[in-house]
C-alpha positions as CSV (number, residue, x, y, z in Angstrom):
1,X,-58.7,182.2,-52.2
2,X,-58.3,183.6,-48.8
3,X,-56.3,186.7,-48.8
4,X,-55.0,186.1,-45.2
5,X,-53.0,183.1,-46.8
6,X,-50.2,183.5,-49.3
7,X,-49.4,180.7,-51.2
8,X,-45.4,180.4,-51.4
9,X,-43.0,178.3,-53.2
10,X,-40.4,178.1,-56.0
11,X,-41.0,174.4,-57.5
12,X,-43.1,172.4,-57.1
13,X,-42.6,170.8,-54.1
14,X,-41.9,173.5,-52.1
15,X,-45.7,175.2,-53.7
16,X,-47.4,171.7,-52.8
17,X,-45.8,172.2,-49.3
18,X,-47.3,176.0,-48.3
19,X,-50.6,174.9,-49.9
20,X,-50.6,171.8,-47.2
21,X,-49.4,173.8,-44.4
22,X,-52.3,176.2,-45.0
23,X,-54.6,173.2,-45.4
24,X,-53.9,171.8,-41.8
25,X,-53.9,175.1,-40.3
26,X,-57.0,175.9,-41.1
27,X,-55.9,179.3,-43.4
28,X,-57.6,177.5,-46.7
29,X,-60.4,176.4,-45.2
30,X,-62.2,173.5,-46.9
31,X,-63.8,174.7,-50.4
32,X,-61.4,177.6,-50.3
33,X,-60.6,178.0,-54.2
34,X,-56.8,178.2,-55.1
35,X,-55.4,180.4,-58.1
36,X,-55.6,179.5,-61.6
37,X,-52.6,178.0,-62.9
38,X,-51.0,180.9,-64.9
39,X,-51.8,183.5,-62.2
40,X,-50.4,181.6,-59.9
41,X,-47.3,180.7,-62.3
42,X,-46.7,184.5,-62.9
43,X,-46.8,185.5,-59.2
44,X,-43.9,183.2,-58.3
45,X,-42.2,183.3,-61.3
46,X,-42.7,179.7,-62.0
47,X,-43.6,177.8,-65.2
48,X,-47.5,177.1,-65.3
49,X,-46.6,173.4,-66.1
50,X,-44.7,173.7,-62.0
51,X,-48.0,174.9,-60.9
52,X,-49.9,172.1,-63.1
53,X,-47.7,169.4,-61.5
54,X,-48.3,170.9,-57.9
55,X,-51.9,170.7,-58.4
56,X,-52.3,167.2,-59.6
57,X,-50.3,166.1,-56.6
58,X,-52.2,167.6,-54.6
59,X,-55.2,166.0,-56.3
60,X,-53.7,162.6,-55.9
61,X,-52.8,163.1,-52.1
62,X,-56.6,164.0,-51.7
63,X,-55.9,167.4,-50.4
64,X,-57.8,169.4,-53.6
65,X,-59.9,168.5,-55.8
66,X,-60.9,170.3,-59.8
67,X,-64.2,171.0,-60.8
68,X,-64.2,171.5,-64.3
69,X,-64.5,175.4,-64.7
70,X,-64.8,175.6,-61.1
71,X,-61.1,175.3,-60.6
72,X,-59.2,173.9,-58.4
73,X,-60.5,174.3,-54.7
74,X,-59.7,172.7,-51.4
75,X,-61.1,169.2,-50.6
76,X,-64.0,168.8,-48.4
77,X,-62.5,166.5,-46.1
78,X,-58.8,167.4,-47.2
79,X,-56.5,163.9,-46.3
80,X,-54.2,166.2,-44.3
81,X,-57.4,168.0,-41.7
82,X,-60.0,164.4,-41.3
83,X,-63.8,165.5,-40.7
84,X,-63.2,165.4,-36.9
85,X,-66.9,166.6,-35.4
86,X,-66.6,169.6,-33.1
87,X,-66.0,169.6,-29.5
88,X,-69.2,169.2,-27.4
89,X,-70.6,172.4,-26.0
90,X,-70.5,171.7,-21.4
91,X,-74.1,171.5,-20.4
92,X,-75.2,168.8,-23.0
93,X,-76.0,165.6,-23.4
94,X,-73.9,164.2,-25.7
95,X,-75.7,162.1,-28.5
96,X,-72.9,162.4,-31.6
97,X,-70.2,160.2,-30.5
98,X,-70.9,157.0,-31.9
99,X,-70.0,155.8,-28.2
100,X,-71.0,152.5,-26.3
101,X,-72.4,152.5,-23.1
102,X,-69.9,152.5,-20.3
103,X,-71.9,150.6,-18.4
104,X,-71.5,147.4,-20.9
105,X,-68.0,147.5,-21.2
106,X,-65.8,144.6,-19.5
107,X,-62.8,145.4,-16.8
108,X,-59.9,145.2,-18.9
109,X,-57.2,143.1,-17.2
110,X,-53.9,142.8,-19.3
111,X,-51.8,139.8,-19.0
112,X,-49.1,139.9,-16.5
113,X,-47.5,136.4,-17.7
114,X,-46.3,137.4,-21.0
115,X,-42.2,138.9,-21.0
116,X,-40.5,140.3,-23.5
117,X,-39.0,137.6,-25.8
118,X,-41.5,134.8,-24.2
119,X,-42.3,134.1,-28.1
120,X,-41.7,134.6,-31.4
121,X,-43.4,137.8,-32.7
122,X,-42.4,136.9,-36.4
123,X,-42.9,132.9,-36.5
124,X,-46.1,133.3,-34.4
125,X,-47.4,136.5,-34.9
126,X,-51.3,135.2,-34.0
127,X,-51.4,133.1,-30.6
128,X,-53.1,130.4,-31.9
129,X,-56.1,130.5,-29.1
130,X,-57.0,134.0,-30.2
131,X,-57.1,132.3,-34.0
132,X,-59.2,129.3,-32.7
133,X,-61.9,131.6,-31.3
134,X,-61.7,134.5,-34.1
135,X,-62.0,131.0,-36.6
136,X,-65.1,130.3,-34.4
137,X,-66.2,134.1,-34.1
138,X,-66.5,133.5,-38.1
139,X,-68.1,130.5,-38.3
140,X,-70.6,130.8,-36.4
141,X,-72.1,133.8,-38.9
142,X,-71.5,131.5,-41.6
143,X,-68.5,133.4,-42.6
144,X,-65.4,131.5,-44.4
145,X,-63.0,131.0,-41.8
146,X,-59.9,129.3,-43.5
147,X,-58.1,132.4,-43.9
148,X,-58.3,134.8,-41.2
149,X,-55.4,137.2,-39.8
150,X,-54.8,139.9,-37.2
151,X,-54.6,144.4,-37.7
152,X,-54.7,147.0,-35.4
153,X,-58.2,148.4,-35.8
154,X,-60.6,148.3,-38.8
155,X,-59.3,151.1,-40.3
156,X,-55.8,150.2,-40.2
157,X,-56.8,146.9,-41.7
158,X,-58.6,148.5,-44.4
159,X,-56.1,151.0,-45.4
160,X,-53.7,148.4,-45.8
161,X,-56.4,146.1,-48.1
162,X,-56.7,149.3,-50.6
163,X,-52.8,150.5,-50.8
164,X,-52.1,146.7,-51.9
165,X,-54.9,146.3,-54.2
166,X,-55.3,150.0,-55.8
167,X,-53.2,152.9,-57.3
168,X,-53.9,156.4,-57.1
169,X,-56.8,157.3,-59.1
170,X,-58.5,154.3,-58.7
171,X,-61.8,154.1,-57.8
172,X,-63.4,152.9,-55.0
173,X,-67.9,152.3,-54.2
174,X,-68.3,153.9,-51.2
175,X,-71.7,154.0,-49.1
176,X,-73.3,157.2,-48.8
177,X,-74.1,158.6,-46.1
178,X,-71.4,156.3,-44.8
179,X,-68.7,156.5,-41.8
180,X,-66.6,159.7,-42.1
181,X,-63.6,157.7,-40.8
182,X,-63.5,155.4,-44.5
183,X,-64.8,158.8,-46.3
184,X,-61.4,160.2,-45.4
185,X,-59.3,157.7,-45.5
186,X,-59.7,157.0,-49.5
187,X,-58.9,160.2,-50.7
188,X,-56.1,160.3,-48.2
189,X,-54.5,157.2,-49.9
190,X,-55.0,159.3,-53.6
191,X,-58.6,157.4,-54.4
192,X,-61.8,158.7,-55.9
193,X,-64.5,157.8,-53.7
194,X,-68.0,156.9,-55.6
195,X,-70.9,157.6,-53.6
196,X,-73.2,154.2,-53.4
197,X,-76.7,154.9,-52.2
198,X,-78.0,153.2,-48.8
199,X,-81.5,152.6,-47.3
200,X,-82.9,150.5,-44.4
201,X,-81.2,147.3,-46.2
202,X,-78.0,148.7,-46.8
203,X,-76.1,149.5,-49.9
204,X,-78.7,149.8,-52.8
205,X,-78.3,147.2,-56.1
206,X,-78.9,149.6,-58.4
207,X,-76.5,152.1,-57.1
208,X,-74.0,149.2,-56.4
209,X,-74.4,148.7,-60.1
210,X,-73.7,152.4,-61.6
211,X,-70.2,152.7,-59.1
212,X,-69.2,149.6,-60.9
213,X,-69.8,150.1,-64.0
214,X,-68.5,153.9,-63.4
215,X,-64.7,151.9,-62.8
216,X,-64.7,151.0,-58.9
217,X,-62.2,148.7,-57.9
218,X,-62.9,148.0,-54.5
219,X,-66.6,147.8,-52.6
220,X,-66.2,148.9,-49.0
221,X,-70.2,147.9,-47.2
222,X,-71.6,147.0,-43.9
223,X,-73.6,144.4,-43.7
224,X,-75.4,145.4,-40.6
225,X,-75.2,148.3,-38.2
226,X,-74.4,150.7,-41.2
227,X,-73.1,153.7,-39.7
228,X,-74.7,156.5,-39.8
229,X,-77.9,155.2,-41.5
230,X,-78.3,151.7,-39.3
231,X,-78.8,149.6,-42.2
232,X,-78.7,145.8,-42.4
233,X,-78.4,143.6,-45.2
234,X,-82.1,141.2,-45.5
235,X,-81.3,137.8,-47.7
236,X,-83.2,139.0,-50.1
237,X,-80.7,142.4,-50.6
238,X,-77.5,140.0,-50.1
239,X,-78.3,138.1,-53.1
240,X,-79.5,141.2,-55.4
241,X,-75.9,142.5,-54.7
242,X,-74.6,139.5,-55.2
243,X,-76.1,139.2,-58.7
244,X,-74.9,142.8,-59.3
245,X,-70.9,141.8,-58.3
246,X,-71.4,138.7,-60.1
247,X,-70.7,141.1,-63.2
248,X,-67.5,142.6,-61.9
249,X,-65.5,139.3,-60.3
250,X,-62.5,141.2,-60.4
251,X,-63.7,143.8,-57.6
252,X,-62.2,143.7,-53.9
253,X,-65.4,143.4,-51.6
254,X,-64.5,144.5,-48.1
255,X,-67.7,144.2,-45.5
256,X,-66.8,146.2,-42.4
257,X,-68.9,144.3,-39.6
258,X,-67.6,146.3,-36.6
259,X,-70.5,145.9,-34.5
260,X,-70.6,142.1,-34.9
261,X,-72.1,140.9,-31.4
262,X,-74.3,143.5,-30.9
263,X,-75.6,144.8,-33.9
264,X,-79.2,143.0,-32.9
265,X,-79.4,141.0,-36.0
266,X,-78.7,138.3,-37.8
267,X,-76.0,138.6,-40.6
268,X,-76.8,137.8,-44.3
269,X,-72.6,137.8,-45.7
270,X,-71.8,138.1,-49.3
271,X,-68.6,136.6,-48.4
272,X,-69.8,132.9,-48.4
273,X,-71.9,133.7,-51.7
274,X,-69.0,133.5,-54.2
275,X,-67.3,136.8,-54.7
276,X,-64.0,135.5,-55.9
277,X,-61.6,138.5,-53.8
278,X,-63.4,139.3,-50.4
279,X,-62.7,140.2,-46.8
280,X,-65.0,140.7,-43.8
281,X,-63.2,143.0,-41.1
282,X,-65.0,143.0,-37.4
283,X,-63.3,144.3,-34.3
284,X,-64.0,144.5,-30.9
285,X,-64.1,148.0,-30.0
286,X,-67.8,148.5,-29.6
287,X,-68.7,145.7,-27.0
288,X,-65.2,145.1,-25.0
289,X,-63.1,148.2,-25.2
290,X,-63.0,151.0,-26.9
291,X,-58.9,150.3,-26.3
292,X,-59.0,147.4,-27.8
293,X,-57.4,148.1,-30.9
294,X,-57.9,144.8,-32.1
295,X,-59.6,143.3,-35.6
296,X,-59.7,140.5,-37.1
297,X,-60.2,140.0,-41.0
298,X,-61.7,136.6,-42.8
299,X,-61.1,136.9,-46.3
300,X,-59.7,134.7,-50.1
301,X,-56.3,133.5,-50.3
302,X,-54.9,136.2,-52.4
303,X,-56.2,139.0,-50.0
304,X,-54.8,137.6,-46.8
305,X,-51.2,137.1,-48.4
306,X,-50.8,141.0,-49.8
307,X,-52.9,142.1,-46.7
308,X,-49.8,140.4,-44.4
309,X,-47.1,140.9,-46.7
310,X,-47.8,144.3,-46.8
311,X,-48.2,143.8,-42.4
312,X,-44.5,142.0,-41.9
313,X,-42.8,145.1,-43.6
314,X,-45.0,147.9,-41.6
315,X,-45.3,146.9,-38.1
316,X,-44.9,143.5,-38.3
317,X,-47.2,141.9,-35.9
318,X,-50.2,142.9,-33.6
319,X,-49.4,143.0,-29.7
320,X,-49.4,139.9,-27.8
321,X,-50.2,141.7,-24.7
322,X,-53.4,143.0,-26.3
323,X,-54.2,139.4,-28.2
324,X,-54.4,138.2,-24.7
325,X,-56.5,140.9,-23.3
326,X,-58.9,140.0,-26.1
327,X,-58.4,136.1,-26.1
328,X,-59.4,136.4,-21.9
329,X,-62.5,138.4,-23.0
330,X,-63.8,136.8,-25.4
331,X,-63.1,133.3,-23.5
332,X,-65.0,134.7,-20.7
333,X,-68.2,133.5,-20.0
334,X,-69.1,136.2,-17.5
335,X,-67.7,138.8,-20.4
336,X,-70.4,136.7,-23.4
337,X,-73.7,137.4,-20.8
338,X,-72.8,141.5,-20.6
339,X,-72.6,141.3,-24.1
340,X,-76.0,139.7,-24.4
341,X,-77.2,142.2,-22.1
342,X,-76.0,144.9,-24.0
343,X,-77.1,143.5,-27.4
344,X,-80.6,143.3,-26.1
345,X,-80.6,146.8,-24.2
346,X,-79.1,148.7,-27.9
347,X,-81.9,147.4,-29.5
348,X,-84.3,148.5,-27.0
349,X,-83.1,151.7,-27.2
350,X,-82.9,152.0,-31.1
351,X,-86.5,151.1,-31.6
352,X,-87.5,153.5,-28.3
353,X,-86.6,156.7,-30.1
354,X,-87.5,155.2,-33.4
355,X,-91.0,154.9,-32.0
356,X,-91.4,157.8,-30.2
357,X,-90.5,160.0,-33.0
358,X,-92.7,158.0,-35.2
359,X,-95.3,158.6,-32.2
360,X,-94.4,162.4,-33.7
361,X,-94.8,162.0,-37.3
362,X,-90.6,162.2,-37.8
363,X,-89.6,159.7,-39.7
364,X,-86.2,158.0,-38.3
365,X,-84.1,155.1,-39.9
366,X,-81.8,152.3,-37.6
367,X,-82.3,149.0,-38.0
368,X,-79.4,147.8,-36.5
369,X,-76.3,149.4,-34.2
370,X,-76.1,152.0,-31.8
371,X,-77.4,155.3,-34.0
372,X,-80.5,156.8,-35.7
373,X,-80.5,159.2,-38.8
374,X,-83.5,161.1,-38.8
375,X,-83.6,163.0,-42.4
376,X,-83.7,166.9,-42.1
377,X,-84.0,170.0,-44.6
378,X,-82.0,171.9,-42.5
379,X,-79.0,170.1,-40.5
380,X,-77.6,173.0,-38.4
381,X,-81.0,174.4,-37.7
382,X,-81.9,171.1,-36.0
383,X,-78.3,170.3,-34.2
384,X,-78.6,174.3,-32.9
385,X,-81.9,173.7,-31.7
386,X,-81.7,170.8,-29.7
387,X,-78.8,172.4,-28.2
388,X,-80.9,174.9,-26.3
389,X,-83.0,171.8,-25.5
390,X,-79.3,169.7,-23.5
391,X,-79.1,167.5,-26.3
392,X,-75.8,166.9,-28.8
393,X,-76.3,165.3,-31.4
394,X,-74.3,164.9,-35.1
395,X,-74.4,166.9,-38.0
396,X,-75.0,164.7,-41.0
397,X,-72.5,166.6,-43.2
398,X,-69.5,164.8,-42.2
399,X,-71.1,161.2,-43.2
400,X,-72.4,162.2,-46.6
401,X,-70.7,162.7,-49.9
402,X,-73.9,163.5,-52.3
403,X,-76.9,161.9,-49.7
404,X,-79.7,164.2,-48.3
405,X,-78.9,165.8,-44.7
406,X,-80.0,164.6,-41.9
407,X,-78.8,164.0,-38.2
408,X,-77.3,161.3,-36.5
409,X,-78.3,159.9,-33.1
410,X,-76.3,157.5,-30.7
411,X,-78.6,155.7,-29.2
412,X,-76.5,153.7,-26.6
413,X,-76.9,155.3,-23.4
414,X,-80.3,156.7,-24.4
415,X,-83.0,154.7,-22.1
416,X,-86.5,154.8,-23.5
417,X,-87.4,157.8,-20.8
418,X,-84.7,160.0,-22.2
419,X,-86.0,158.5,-25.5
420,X,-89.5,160.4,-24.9
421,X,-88.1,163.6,-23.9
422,X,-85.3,163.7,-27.0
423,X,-88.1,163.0,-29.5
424,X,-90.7,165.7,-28.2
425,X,-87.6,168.5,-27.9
426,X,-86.9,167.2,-31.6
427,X,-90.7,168.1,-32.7
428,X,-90.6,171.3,-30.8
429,X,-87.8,172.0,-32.8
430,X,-89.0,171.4,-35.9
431,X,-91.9,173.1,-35.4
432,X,-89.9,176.4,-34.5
433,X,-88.4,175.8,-37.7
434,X,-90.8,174.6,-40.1
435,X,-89.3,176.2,-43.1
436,X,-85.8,173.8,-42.7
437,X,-87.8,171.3,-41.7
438,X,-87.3,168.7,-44.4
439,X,-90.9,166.8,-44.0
């Protein structure tokens, strides 16, 4: 335990409460280990059984974790301090953000029409235009469209999915490396998270098979533009997973397709294959605003009913104002050709980097979406170094629960020139470092 921090506390809530402020202050640092039960007990003057209790709320919150004889220690990613990446240094370009290109974004132009009380929030809360097109959007990727609905963002949508469907200590299959974002939020709503393995076709069948039959309730997968790794499902994957959650039809399957119309492939769905509870969640962040926080979620009767339930007694309904920001956007012809243009200049730049690291002998994965992983030994060797080159790019650590390291790329504003000169700086510094240089 750090010494700087002293634990206080005379039950257990008031214990649970200094260990959390220390937590989000940075004081017990992720990893930090706390005290063993009865020396901890003793030094407050507390029964060890108030010390237990404080413990295995903290466990269920997310905020600790127990390894066996490795006590108790603070969570990687504790649910109260998320796996934010660190500020980018001035003088760089920056390569970690996960950003789109500016330069492919539409003007945003709210509506100046609606008032307040023009409609019913509660008896309408979907304009029914914006559920036309999002019934469309669906359709047209083959994706069952009879049951669709409105949240906030992908996250928020998804957050809502699991507090409905699990209890604390429930397990849920989890793609690794996968996005930090959902790598946070499931211990922060008291879940175990079960590392699924991914490659170029997304989650693997095998892996998707041992998370199952290891108790997870809930699958959480992209389908394409898996971030980090850039992953897309191929028919012939969709159906080996298929066969694999044919086993468990009890399971949630969630598919996060977040970078629907410009991912730069095709989808291949396991929602229209048969899995009896489902959802599909895509949102619009990526291609028409990252202030859009807009999604829109296909799914089984069962799941949109608790998913909205559990939506009327939170915050009710989604903006109207920003339903018909995104209904004029996506109703926009003018708005559909930049989007074109952006879908085909992504993947441009994708393959560039891929190729001229290849050209290097560095192997690189992203078949779809707007980032590259490039596997490493040594992950702060190779960020470090292509600091002192301009370039920013991600640590892998914050996308990976038990996956090798390596580094992610954003590949969106990268043209295929800056693609040449990223890819030689990254071979000059792996040769500088050859001994964390993972091959």
């Amino acid at each position: 335990m750090a010494t700087q921090y002293e634990i206080m506390g005379a039950d257990a809530k008031g214990i649970a409460a200094s260990i959390e402020r220390g937590v989000a202050d940075g004081s017990l640092a992720p990893g930090t280990s706390l005290p063993p039960v009865r020396r901890l007990a003793e030094r407050l003057g507390v029964s060890p059984g108030t010390v237990a209790t404080t413990y295995k709320e903290l466990r269920r919150r997310g905020i600790v974790v127990t390894r066996g004889r490795g006590g108790t220690v603070v969570a990687s990613a504790p649910a109260v301090a998320s796996r934010r990446p660190p500020t980018v240094p001035e003088g760089v370009r920056d390569l970690a953000g996960g950003h789109p290109d500016p330069a492919f974004l539409p003007s945003l132009l709210p509506p100046a029409r609606l008032s307040p009380g023009a409609r019913s929030h509660r008896s309408t809360p979907r304009l029914p235009q914006l559920e036309e097109l999002t019934r469309g959007w669906y359709a047209a990727d083959e994706v069952p469209s009879g049951h669709i609905t409105f949240a906030h963002s992908a996250l928020d949508c998804v957050a809502r999915l699991l507090s409905v469907e699990l209890r604390p200590g429930d397990a849920v299959a989890m793609e690794d490396p996968g996005y930090h974002h959902l790598l946070d939020l499931v211990p922060a709503l008291g879940l175990r998270s079960v590392p699924v393995a991914v490659d170029d076709e997304g989650i693997r069948p095998e892996a998707l098979r041992a998370a199952l039959r290891a108790g997870a309730r809930a699958v959480i997968c992209s389908p394409r533009s898996q971030n980090p790794y850039g992953g897309c499902f191929s028919a012939g994957r969709r159906d080996a997973l298929l066969e694999v959650l044919a086993e468990a039809p009890e399971v949630l399957v969630v598919e996060n397709d977040h970078a629907a119309d410009i991912a730069g492939v095709p989808l291949h769905t396991l929602t229209a294959g048969g899995p009896a509870r489902w959802a599909q969640v895509r949102t619009v962040t990526k291609y028409l605003g990252t202030d859009l926080r807009w999604a829109a979620l296909a799914c089984d009767a069962t799941t949109l009913a608790r998913h909205d339930g559990r939506l009327l007694l939170t915050s009710g309904w989604v903006s109207h104002v920003l339903q018909e920001t995104v209904t004029r956007l996506m109703a926009d012809p003018a708005t559909h050709e930049l989007v074109g243009r952006a879908r085909t200049a992504y993947a441009e730049r994708r393959t560039a980097l891929i190729g001229e690291l290849a050209a290097r002998g560095i192997a690189a994965h992203g078949a779809s979406g707007l980032n590259v992983w490039v596997p490493v030994r040594d992950e702060a060797a190779v960020v470090n170094g292509l600091r002192t080159h301009g370039w920013w790019v991600a640590a892998g650590a914050r996308f990976r629960l038990g996956a090798a390291p390596g580094v992610r790329i954003t590949t969106a504003g990268l043209t295929p020139a800056d693609a040449a000169r990223l890819a030689a700086d990254f071979a000059a510094v792996l040769g500088e470092s050859q001994l964390t240089y993972g091959g």
